[in-house]
SESE-34074 format. One record per residue: residue in three letters; x, y, z of N, C-alpha, C, O in turn. Coordinates in steps of 0.001 Angstrom, whole numbers, padded with zeros to 6 digits, always signed. Layout:
N
ALAXYZXYZXYZXYZ
...
This chain:
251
UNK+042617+087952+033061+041661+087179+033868+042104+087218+035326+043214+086904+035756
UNK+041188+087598+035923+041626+087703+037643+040769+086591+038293+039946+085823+037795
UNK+041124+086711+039296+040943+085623+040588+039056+086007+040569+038051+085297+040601
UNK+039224+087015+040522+037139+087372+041072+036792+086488+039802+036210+085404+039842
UNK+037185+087043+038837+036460+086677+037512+036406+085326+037229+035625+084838+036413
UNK+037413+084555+038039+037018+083153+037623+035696+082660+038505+035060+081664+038160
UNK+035347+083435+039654+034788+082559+040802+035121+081754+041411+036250+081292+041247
UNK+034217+081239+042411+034551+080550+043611+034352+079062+043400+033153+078785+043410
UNK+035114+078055+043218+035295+076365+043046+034846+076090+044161+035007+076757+045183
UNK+033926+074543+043987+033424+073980+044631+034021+072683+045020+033677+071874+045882
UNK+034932+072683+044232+035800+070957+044290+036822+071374+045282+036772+072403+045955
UNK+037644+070578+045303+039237+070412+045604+039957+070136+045319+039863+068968+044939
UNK+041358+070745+045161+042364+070571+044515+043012+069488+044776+043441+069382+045925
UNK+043261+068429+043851+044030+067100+043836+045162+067030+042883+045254+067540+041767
UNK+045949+066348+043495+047267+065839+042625+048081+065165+043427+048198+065645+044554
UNK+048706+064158+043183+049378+063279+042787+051230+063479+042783+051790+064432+042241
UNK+051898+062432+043458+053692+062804+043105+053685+062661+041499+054324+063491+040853
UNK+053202+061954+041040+053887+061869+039148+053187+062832+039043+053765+063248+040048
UNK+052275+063865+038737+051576+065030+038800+052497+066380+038360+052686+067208+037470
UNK+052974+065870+039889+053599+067213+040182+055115+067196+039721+055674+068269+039496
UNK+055964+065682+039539+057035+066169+039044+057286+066050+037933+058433+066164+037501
UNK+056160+065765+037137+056303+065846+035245+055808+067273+034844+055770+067642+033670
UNK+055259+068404+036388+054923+069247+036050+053761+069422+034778+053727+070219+033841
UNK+052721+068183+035226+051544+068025+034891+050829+069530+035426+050149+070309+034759
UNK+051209+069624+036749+049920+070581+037477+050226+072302+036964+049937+073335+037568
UNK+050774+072160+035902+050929+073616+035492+049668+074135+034547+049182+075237+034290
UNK+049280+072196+034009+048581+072421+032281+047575+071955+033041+046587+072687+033088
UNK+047526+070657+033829+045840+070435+033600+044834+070818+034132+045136+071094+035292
UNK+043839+070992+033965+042483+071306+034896+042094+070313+035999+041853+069177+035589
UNK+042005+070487+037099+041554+069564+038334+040175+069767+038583+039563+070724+038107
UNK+039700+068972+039255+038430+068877+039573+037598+069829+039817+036432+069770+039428
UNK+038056+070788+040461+037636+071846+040977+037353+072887+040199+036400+073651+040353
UNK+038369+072945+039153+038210+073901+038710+037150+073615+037287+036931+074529+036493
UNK+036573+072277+037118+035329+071945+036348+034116+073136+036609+033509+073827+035792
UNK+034046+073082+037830+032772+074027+038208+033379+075477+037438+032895+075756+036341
UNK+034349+076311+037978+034418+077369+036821+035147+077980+035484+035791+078983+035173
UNK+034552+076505+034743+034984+076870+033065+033924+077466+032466+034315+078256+031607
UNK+032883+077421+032552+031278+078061+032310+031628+079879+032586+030819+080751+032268
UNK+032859+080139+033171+032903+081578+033080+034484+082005+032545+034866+083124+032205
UNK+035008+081147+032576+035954+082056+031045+035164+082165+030062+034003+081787+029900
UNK+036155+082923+029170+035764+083343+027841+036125+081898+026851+036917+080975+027038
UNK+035183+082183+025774+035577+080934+024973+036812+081125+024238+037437+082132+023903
UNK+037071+079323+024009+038835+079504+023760+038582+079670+022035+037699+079054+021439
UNK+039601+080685+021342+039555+080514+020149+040594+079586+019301+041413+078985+019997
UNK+040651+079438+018247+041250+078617+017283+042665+078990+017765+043331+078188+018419
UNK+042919+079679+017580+044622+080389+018092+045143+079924+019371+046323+079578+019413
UNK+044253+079856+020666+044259+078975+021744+044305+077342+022002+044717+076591+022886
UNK+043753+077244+020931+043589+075187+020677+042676+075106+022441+041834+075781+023035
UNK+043507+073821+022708+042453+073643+024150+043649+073940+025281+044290+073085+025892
UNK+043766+075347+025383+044639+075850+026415+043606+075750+027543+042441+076145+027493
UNK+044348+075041+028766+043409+075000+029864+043490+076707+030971+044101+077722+030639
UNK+042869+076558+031956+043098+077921+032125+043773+077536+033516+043490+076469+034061
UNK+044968+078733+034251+046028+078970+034428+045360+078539+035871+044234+078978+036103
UNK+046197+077441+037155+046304+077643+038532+046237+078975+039061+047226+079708+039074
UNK+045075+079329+039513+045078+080608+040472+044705+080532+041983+043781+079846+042419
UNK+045537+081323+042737+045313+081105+043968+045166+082911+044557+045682+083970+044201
UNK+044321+082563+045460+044347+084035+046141+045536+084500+047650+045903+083776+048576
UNK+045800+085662+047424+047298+085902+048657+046879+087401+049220+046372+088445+048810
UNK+047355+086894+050279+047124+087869+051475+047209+089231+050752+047654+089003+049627
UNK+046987+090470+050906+047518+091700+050233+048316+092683+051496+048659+093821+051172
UNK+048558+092254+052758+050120+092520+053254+050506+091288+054010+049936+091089+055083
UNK+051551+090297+053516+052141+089275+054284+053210+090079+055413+053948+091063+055386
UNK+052769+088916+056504+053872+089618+058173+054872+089238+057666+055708+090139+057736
UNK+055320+088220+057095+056891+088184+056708+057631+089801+055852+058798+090097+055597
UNK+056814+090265+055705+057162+091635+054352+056502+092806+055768+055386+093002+056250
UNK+057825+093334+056013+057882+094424+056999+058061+095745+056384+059150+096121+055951
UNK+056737+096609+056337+056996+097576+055660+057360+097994+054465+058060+099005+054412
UNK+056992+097353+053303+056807+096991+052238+057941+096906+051609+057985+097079+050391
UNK+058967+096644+052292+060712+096485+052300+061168+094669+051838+061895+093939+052513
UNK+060716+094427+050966+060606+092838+050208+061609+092525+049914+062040+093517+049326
UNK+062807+091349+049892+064070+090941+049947+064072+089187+049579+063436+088326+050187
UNK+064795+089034+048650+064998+087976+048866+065647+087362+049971+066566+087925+050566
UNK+065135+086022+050333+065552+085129+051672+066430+084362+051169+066221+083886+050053
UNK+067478+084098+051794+068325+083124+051638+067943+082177+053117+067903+082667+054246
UNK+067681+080700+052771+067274+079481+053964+068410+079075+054411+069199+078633+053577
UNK+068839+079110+055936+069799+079054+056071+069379+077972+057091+070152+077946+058049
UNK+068330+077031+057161+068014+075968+058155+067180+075534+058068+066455+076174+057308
UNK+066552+074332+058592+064959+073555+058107+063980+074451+058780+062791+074646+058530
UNK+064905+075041+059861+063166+076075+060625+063096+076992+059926+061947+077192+059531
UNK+063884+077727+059545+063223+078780+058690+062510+078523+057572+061691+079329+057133
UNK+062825+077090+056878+061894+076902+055755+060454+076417+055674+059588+076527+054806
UNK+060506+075625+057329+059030+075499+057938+058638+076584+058643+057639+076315+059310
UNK+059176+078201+058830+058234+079027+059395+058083+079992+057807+057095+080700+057611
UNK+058755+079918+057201+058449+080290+055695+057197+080166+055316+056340+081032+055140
UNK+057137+078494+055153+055837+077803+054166+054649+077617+055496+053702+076906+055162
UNK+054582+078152+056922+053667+077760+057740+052406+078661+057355+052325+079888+057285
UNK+051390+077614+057114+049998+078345+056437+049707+079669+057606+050144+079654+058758
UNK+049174+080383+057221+048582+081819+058243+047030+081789+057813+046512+082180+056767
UNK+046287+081030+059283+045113+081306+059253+044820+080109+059004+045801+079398+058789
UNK+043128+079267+058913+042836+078206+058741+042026+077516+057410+041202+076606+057316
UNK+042753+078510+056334+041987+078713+054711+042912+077354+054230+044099+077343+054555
UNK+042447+076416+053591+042374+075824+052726+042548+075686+051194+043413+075137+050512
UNK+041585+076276+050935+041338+076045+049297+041907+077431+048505+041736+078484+049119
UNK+042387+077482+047551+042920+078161+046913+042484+079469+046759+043147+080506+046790
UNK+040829+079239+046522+040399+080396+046071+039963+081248+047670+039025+082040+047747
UNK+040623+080974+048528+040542+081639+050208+041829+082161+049874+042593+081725+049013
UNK+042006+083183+050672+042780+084274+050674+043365+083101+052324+042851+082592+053320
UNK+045389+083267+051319+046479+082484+052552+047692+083131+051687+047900+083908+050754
UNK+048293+082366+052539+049806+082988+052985+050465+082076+051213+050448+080867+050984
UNK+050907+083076+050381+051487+082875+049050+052821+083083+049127+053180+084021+049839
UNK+053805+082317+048463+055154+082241+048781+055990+081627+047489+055640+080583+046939
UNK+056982+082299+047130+057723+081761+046273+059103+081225+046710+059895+081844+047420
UNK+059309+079847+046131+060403+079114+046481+061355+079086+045153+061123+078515+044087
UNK+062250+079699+045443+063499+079208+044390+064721+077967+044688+065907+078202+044921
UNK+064264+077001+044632+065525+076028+044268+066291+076030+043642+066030+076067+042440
UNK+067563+075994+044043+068973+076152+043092+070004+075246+044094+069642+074574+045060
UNK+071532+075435+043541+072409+075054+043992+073583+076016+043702+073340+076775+042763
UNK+074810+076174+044281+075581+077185+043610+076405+076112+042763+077090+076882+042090
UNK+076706+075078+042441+077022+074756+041461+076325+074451+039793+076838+074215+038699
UNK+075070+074584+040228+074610+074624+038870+074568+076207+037914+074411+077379+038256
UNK+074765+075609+036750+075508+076865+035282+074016+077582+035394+073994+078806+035266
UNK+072872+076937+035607+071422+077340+034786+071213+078030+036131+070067+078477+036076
UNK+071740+078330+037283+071096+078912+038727+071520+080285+038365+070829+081299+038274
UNK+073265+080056+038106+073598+081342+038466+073038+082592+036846+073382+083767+036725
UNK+072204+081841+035932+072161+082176+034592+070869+083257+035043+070642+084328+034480
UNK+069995+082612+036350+068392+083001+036426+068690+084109+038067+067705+084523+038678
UNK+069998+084408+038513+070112+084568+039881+069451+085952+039581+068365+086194+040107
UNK+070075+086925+038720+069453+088290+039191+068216+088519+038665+067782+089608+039041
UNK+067296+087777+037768+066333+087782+037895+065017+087403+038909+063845+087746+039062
UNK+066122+086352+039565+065138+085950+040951+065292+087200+042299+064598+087633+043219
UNK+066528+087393+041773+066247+088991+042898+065663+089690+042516+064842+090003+043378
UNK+065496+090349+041449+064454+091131+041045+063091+091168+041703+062550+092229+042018
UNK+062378+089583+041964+060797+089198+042069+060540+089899+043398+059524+090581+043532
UNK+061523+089743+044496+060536+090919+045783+060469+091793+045819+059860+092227+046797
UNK+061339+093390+044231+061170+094036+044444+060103+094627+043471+059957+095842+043343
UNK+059328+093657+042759+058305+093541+041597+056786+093482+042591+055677+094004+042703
UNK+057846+092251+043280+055866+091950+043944+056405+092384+045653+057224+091671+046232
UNK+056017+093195+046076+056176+093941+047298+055351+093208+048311+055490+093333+049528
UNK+054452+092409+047691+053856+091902+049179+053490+090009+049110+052578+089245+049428
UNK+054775+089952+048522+055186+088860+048112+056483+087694+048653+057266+087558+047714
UNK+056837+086990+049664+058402+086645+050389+058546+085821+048481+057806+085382+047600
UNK+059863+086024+048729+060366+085537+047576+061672+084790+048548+062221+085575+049320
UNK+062267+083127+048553+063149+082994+049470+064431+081845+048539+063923+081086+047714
UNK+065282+081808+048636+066046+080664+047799+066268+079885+048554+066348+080378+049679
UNK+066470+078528+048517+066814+076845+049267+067742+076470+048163+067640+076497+046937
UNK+068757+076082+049063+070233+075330+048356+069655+073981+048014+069039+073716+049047
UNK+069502+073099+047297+068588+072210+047690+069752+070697+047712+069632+069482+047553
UNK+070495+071354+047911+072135+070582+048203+072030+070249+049522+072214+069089+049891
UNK+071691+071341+050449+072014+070978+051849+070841+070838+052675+070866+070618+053886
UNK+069640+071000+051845+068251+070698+051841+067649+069212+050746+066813+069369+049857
UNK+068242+067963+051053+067486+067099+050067+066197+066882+050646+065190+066844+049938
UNK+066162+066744+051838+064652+065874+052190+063638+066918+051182+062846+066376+050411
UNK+063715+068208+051241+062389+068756+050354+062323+068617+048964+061332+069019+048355
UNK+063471+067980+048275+063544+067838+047161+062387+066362+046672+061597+066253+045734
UNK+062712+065533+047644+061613+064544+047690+060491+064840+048069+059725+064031+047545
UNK+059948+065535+048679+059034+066336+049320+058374+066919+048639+057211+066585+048409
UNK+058907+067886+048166+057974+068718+047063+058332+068146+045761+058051+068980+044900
UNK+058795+067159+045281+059021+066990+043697+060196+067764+043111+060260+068043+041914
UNK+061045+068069+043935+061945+068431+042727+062979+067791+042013+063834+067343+042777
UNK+063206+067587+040798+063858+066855+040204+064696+067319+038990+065132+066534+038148
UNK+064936+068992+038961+066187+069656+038154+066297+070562+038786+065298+070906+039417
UNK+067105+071086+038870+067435+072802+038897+067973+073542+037910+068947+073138+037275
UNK+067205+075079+037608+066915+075643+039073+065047+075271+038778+064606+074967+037670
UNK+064289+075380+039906+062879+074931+040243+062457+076383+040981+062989+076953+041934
UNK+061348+076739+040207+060709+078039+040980+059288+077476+041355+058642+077026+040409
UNK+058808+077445+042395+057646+076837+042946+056432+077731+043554+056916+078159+044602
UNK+055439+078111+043474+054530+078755+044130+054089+078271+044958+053463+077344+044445
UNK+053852+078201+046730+053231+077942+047452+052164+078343+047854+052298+079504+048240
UNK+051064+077950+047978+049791+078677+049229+049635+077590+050564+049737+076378+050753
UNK+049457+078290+051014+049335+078089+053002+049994+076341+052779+049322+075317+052664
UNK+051580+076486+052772+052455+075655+052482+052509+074678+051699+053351+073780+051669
UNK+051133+074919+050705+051657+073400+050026+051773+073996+048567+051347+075082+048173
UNK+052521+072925+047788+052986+073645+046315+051928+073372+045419+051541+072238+045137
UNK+051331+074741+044843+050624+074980+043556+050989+074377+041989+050384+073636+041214
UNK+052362+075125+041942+052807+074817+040386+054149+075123+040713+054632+075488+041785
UNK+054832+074851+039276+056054+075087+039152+056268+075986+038273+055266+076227+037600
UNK+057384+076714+037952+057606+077727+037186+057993+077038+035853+059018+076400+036096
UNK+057532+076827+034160+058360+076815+032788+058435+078150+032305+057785+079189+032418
UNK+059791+077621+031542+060153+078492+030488+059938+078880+029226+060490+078741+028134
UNK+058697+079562+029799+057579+079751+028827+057170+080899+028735+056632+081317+027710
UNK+057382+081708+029945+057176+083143+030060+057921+083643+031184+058559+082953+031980
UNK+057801+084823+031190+058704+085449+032285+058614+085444+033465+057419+085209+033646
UNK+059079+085546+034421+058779+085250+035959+057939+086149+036267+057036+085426+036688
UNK+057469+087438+036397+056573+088009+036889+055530+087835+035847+054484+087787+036494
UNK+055230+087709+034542+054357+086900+033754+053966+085887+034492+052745+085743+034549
UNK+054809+084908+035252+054203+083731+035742+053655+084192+037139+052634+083603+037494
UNK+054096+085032+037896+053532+085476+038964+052052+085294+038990+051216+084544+039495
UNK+052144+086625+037990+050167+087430+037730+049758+086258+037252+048854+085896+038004
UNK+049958+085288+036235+049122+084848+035945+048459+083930+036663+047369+083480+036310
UNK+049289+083465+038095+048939+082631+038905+048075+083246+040344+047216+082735+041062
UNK+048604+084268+040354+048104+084799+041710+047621+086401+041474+047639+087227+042387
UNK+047222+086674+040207+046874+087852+040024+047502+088715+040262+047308+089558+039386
UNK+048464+089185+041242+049292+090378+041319+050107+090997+040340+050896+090437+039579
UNK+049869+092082+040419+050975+092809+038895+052292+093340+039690+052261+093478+040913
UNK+053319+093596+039006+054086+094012+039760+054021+095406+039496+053304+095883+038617
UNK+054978+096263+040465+054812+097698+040656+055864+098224+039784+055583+099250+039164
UNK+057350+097565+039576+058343+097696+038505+058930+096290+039082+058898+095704+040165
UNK+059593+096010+037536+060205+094821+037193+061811+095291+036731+062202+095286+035564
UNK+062504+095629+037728+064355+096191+037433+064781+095133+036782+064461+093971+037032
UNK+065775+095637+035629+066155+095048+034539+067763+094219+035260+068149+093063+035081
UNK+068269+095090+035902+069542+094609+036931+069644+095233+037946+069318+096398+038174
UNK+070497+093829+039160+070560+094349+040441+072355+093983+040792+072900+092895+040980
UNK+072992+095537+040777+074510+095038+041152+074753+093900+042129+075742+093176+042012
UNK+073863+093741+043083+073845+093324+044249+072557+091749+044592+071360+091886+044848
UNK+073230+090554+044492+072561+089809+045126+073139+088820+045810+074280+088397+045622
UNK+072485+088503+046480+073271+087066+047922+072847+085780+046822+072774+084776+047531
UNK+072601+085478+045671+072613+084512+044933+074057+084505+044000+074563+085520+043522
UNK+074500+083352+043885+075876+083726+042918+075676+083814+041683+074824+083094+041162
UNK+076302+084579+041051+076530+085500+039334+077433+084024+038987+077342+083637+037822
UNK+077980+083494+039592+079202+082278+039093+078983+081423+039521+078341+081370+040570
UNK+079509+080184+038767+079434+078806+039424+080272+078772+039840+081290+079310+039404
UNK+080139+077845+041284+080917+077805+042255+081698+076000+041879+081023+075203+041227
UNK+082614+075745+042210+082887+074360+041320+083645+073863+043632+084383+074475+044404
UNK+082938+072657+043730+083229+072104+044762+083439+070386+044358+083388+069876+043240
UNK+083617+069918+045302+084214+068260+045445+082951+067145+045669+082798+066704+046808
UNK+082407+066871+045016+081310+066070+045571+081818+064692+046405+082165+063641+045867
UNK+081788+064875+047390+082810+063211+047768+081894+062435+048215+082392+061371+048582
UNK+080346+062498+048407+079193+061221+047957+079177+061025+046680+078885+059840+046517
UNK+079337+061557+045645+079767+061015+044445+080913+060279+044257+080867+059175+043715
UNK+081837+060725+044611+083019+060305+044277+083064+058799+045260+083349+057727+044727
UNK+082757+058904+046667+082428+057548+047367+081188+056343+046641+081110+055135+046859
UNK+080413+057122+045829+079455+055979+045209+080165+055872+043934+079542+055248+043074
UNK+081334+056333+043592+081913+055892+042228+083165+054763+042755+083702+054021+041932
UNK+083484+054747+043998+084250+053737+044555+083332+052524+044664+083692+051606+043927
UNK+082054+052236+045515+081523+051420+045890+081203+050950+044180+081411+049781+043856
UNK+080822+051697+043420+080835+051182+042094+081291+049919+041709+080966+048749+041503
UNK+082460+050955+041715+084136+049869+041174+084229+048795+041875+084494+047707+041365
UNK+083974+049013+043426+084838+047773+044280+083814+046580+043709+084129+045506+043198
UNK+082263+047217+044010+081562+046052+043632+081612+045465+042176+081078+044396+041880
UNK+082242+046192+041372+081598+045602+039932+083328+044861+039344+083803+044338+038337
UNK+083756+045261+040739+085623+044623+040203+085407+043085+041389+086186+042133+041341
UNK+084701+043127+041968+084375+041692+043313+083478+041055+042279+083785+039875+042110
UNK+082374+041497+041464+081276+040569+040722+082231+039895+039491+082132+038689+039262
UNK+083199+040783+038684+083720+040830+037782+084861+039027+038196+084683+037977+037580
UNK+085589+039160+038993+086598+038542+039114+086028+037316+040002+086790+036690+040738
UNK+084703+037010+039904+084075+035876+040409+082879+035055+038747+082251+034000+038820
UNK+082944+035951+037549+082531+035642+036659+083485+034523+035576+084709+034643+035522
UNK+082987+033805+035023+083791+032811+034452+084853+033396+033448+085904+032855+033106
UNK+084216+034967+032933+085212+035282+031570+086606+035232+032428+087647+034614+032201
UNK+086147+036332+033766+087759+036504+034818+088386+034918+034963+089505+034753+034477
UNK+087805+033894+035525+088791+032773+035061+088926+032297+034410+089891+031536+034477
UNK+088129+032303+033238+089136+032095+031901+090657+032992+031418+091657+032728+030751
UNK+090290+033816+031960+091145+035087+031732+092599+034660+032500+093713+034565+031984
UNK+092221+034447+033846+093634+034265+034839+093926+033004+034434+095134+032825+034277
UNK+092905+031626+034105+093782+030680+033753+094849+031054+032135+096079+030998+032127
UNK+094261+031298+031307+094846+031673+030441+096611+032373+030372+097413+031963+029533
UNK+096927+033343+031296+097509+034056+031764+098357+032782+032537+099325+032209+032037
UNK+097844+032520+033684+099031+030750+034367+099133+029954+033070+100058+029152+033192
UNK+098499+029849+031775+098986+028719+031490+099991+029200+029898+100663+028474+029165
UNK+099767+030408+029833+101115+030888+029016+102476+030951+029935+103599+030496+029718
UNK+102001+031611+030926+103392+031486+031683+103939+030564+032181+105067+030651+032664
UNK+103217+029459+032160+103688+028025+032513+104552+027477+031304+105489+026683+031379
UNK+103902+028223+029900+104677+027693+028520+106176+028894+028578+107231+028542+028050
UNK+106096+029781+029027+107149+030498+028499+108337+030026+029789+109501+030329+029525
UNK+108087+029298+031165+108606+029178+031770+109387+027833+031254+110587+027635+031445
UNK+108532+026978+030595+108751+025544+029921+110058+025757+028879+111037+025069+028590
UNK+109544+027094+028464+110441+027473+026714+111590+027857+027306+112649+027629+026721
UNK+111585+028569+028689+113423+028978+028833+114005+027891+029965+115016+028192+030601
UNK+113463+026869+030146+114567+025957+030666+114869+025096+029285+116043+024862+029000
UNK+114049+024735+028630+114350+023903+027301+115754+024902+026325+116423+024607+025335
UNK+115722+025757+026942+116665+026836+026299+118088+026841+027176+119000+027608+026869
């Protein structure tokens, strides 16, 4: 099923933060896309009530992709991730041809990043007219609130900067590509010796963790020793030692 074949929606696309980070907007049908269910094919028994797939239309040569030489991005600052996701042109709605973009969220300490890394390099050299870019989302939180993310790793589709869907593990990444944005890829390489994503987890010091595991303690050892069990506890404690002090002069 391609982008022509569904036709042109008359609604607009809506959703919602709980929406988007229960990764509702992968399954359900939005408003818009009411107007063209009258042209899929009917769903059969084997399908149950599979809704039909977020599609968006994308440029067919993006200026970020110089010479059909496609690379994964590594974000190395908030401007590059706002000239990344900056819409091209004044299209709107999905089914208008804009600027399509894939976001990979990861961290180098997570086991499940470095499990998906050379497959995410793979995707710019599948979809050639496609930016494919990774965000640490460690040294990037504000977009984590921003766009909904709430595990890693998070593969996200953008059009003219705002997020479509999210990627499950449900099918394969260039499976999830086409089915969202119609593009097929040209080859899908099985391995790449070479990527700026890490093959390993990287193991570092979290010391905002480790500082909110202090404030923890201090506070719950200040609430603790103002609760009655704590003076029952310390009187208890003065008033044995008041007896054992009693027992060795009587001695």
């Amino acid at each position: 099923m391609t982008l022509d074949e569904l036709g042109i929606s008359r609604g607009s696309c809506q959703r919602d933060f709980t929406t988007l980070i229960s990764l509702e907007s992968s399954q359900i049908c939005y408003i818009d896309d009411e107007f063209i269910l009258h042209l899929l094919p009917a769903v059969t028994s084997a399908e149950g009530s599979r809704k039909p797939p977020i599609m968006v239309k994308c440029l067919h040569e993006h200026p970020l992709v110089e010479k059909g030489l496609n690379k994964l991005r590594m974000m190395n600052s908030v401007q590059e991730i706002v000239d990344l996701l900056k819409p091209i042109g004044n299209n709107t709605k999905r089914y208008e041809t804009g600027s399509c973009v894939l976001v990979y969220f990861y961290t180098p300490t997570c086991l499940a990043c470095t499990v998906s890394a050379l497959p995410i390099n793979a995707l710019p050299h599948a979809f050639k007219t496609l930016p494919v870019a990774a965000v640490d989302a460690y040294k990037f939180p504000s977009f984590n609130a921003e766009f909904g993310i709430v595990g890693l790793p998070t593969l996200m589709l953008f059009h003219q900067g705002r997020p479509i869907v999210k990627y499950r593990a449900e099918v394969k990444f260039d499976t999830f590509v086409t089915r969202h944005t119609g593009l097929k890829p040209t080859e899908f390489p099985k391995y790449f010796a070479l990527t700026p994503l890490l093959v390993n987890v990287e193991y570092q010091t979290d010391y905002v963790l480790v500082l909110a595991w202090v404030f923890i303690f201090a506070c719950s050892s200040y609430y603790f020793s103002k609760s009655r069990l704590c003076i029952q506890i310390i009187e208890m404690i003065k008033r044995n030692w008041r007896e054992s002090e009693a027992q060795l002069e009587r001695n």
